[in-house]
Every structure is written in C-alpha cells, then in structure tokens.
C-alpha positions in Angstrom: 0.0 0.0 0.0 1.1 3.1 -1.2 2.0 6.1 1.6 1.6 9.7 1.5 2.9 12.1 3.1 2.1 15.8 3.1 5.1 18.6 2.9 4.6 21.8 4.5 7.0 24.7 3.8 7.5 28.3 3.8 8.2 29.6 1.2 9.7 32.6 1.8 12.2 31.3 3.5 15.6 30.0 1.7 16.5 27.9 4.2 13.7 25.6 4.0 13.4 25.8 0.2 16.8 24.1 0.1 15.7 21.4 3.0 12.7 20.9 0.8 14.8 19.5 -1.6 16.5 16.8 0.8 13.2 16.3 2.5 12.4 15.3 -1.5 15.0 13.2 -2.0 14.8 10.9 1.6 11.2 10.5 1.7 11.3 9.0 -2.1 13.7 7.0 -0.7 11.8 5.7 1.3 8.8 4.8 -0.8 6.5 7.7 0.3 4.7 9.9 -2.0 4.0 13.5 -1.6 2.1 16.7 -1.4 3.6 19.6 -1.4 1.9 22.9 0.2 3.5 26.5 0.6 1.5 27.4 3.2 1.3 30.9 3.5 -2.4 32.3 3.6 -4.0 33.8 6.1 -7.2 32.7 6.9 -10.1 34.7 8.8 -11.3 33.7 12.1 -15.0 32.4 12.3 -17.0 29.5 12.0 -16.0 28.1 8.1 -12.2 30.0 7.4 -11.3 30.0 3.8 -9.2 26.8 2.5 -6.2 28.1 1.2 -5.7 27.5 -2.6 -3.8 24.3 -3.3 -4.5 22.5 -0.1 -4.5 18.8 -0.7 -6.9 16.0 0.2 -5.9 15.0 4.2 -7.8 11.4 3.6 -4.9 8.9 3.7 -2.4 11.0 4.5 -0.3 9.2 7.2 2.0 12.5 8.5 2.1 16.0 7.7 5.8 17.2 7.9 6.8 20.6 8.6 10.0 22.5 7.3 10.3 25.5 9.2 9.7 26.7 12.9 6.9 27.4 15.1 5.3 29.6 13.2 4.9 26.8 10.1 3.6 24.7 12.3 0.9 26.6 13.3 0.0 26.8 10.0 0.2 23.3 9.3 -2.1 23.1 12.9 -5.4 24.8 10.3 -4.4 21.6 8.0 -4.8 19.1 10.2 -7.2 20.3 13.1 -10.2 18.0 12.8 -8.3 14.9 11.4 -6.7 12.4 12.7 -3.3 13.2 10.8 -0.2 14.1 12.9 2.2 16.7 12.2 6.0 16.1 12.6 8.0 19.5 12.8 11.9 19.6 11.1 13.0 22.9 12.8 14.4 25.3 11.0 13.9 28.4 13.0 15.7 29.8 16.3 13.8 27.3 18.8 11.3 25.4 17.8 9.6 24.0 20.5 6.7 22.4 18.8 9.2 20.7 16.4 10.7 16.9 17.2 13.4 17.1 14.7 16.7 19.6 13.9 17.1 20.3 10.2 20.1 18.1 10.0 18.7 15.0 11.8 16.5 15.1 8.7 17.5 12.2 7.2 17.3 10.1 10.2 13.8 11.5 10.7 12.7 10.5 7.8 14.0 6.5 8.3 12.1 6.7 11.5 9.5 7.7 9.7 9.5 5.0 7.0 10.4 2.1 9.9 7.1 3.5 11.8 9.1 4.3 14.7 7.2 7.1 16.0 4.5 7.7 18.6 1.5 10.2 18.5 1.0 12.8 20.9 -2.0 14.8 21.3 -1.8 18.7 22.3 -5.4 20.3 23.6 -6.9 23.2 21.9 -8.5 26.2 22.5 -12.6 26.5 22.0 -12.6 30.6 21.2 -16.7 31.8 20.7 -17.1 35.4 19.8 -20.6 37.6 20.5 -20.2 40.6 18.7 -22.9 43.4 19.7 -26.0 43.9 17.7 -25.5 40.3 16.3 -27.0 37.2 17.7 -24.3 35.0 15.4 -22.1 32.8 17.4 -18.6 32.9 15.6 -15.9 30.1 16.8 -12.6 29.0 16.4 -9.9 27.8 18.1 -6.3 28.3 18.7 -3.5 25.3 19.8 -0.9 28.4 21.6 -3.3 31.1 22.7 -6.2 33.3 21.9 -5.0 36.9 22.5 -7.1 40.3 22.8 -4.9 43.5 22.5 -6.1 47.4 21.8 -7.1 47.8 18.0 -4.4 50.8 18.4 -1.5 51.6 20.4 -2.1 55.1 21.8 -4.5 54.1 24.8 -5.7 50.7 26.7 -8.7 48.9 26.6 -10.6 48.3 29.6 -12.1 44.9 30.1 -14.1 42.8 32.7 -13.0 39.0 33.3 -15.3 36.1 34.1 -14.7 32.5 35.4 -17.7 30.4 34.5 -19.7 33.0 34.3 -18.8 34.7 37.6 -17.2 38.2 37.7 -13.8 38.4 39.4 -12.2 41.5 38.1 -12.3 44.4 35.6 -9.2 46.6 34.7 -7.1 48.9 31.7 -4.3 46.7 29.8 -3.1 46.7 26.8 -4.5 43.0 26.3 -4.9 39.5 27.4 -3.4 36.4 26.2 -5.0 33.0 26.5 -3.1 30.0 26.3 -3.3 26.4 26.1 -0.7 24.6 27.9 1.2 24.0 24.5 1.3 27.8 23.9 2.6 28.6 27.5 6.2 28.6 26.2 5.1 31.3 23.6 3.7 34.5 23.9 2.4 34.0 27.7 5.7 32.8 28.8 7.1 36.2 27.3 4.7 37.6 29.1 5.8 36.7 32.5 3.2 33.6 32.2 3.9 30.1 33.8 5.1 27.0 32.0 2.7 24.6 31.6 3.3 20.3 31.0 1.7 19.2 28.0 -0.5 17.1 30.2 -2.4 19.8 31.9 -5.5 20.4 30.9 -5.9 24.0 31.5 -6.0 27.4 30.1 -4.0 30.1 31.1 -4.8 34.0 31.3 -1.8 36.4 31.3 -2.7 40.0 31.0 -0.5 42.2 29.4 0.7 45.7 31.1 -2.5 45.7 33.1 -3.4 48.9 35.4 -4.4 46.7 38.8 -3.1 45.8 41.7 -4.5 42.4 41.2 -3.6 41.2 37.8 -1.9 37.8 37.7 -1.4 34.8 35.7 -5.0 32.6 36.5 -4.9 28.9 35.3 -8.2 27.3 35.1 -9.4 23.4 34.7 -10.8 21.4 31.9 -14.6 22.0 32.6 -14.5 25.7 33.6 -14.1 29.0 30.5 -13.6 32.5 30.5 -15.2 35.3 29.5 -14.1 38.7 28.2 -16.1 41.7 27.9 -14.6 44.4 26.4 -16.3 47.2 28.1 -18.5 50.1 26.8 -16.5 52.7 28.6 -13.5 51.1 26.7 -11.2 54.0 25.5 -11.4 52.1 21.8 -11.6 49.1 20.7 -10.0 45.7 20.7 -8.6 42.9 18.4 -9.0 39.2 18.8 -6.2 36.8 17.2 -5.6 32.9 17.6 -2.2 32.0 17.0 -0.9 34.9 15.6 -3.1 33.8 12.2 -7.1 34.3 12.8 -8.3 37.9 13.8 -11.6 39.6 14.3 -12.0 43.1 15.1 -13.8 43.5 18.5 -16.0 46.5 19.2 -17.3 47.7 22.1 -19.1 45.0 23.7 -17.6 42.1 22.2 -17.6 39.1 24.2 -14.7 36.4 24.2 -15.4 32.9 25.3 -12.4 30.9 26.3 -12.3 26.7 27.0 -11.0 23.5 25.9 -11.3 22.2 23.0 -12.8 18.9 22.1 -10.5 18.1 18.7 -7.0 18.2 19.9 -3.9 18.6 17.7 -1.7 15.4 17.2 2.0 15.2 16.6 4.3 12.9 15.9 7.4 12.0 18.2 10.5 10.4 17.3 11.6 10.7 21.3 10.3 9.4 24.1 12.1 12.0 26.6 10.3 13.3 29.3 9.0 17.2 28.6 12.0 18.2 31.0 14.5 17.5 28.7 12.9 19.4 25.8 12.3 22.7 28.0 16.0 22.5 29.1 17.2 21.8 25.6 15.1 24.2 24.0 16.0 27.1 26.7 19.3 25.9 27.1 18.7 26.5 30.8 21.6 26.0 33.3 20.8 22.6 34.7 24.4 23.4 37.1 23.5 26.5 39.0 26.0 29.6 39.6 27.1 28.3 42.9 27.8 25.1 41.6 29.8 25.9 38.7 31.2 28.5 41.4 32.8 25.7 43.7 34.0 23.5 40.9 36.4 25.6 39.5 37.3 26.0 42.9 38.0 22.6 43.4 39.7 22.5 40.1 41.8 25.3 41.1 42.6 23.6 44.3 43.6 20.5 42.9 45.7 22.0 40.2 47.6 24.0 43.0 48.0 21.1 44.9 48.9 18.3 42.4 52.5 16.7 42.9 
C-alpha cells in the first residue's frame, strides 16, 4: 500500500526551500509519495475559514511534515485540526519548541519515519466563541498556543471585565490578554511573564499584558471551567482578537470572548520518548548546574591543580 505524506513549507524562506529539496530526495527513498503545500495564507477567524488554494486531500495522508519553525507549524495546525493526521515539525527556525526534529537529523527522521518508529502525541486546543454586539451570530474558532485580545491601536488601553464560568472576578485597563493552552505557555504567555505549563495539563491560562491593577496575575483554570471577556463600553477604543498569531476579528465595544477546551486536539508525531523536561531545558538551554555550583568546581579545580604533585 502506497504512503503519503504531506510537505509543508515556507516559502519565503531560503532555508527551507533548500531542506525541501533533501526532504524530497529521503522520503522517495523511502517509498513515500508526496504533497507539497506552501502554506502561506492567512485565513479569517469564524466558524468556516477559507481553505487556502492548493490545499490537498488529508484522507490517507499518514504525517504531515513541517519544514520551518513554530510559526509553520501553526500553519500546518489549520491543516490538520479536525483529522486524525499528525504533524511532525523539522526545525528550522531559532527554537522550535513544537518541532521533534533539527534540520540536520533530517534524514534520520525521515528513516524513523519509513520504519514506523514514532508515537503520537495529542496537544489540547482552545474552543474561542465570539458575541459581537448587535449580532445574535455565534462565531468560533480555536487556537492550539493562545487566543489573544490586545487594543485595535496603540495610543490608549482597553478596559475589560474577566469572568470565570460566568462569575465576575475582576475588571481593569491593559493593553490586552493572552489565552493559552498549555502548548502555547512557552510562547507569547511565557514572554509575558506567564507560567510553564506540561503538556499534560489540561488548563487554560490568562496572562494580562501591562495591566493597570493591583491584582492582575497569571489565572490557570481546569478542563470544565471557561472564561469570558467583555470588552467594556467605557473602553477608551476598541480591541482585536487573534488565535495564533493567524485568525483575527476586530472586537468593538461590547464584544464578548469565550475561552475553554477544546474537544479536537492537535496530534504530533514523536521520534523521542524523553520526558517534557529535557525538551524545556534543551530548547532554553537553561543552566541545569547552578552559579554556585559551577562557582565551587572551579574552585576545586583550582585547588587540585595547586596542589597536584
């Protein structure tokens, strides 16, 4: 039986133009056949976004791989949301979280790939409803890093009242809010001074940005509970909704955002079996020997050398 595979690139990028051409070459090789998609569309948030022009059939595709960074991936993420297909990411941007591979393990991923030696993991969603004022239309979408809403402008905040199932806990100015999945909490919340989240938890974080309170802190709430955000009427303008830097919707005054899980996760593919641990120290390069450590073992070096025969 024949395999497919589909190729997703960016292609204004040189870098993975030339790795399309390996990634060509090794999954040939190895019996595959692909589609190629150069995946650059934006599409408009709501209920039925546009399919972007060229998009092949997802029946019977067994992976979708991804040449580039985060950002591609995401964009592969509108491909395969709603099917059972898993993306597998081939970094080739600065860190890639959401990618298994580095661009010149290629080769090896793809061998991996043709031996079946993979496992799929699957990364919750966002649910994101949107009441607009004056309009009894529900619009929806979804987002697998966050769901932000920022000021339309940059001269002057919005103000905005926050709800946890349906209960109001706070309203204040900011220049926005940023609501993220676990996946997305090493994105723009963690940037934002926003916890790190495993994989595993099923939450949804809320990290306002530059807000004008006394209380306004990182909230993480549980699988069967949502948020809502009113962007008030005294609002000094208006405000912007985006999910994953891609899908935006203006937001008037009055607009209401509805935040929760998502029932149709993501699914990637995973060459590794590490624990999460290892990728957030790898991917950070964080200093798993601390200062003081370091600190007394070139002491001890320095001893030793001073005292050697």
């Amino acid at each position: 039986m024949t395999r497919r595979v589909i190729v997703v690139t960016n292609p204004g990028n040189p870098v993975a133009v030339a790795a399309l051409t390996e990634a060509r070459t090794a999954l040939h090789s190895a019996g595959f056949t692909i589609s190629e998609v150069e995946y650059s569309e934006r599409q408009e948030f709501g209920e039925n976004p546009p399919t972007p022009s060229g998009t092949p059939d997802m029946g019977g595709a067994e992976l979708v791989v991804v040449l580039g960074g985060d950002g591609t991936i995401l964009r592969a993420a509108e491909l395969t949301h709603g099917t059972n297909t898993p993306i597998l990411g081939i970094n080739l941007g600065h860190v890639g979280f959401l990618a298994e591979a580095e661009r010149d393990n290629l080769f090896d991923a793809v061998s991996r790939i043709a031996r079946r030696e993979y496992s799929v993991e699957e990364r919750n969603v966002a649910q994101v409803d949107v009441f607009l004022p004056g309009s009894e239309k529900l619009l929806t979408g979804w987002a697998l890093n966050e769901a932000t809403v920022e000021k339309a402008s940059r001269e002057r905040m919005i103000e905005v009242g926050i709800e946890v199932d349906k209960r109001p806990l706070e309203s204040f100015g900011c220049d926005g809010l940023i609501m993220a999945t676990a996946t997305g909490s090493t994105a723009h919340a963690f940037s934002a001074g926003g916890p790190v989240l495993w994989p595993d938890v099923a939450g949804i974080l809320l990290v306002p940005l530059a807000a004008h309170a006394l209380f306004a802190r990182p909230l993480v709430i549980g699988p069967s509970s949502s948020y809502r955000v009113t962007l008030l009427p005294r609002s000094p303008q208006a405000g912007v909704l985006t999910c994953d830097g891609r899908r935006s919707i203006e937001l008037p005054r009055g607009s209401q955002v509805e935040v929760r899980l998502g029932s149709e996760p993501v699914r990637f593919a995973r060459l590794s079996e590490a624990p999460f641990t290892d990728r957030l120290v790898s991917k950070f390069t964080l200093p798993v020997v601390g200062w003081r450590e370091s600190a007394s073992q070139a002491t001890l070096a320095k001893y030793r050398e001073a005292t050697a025969p």
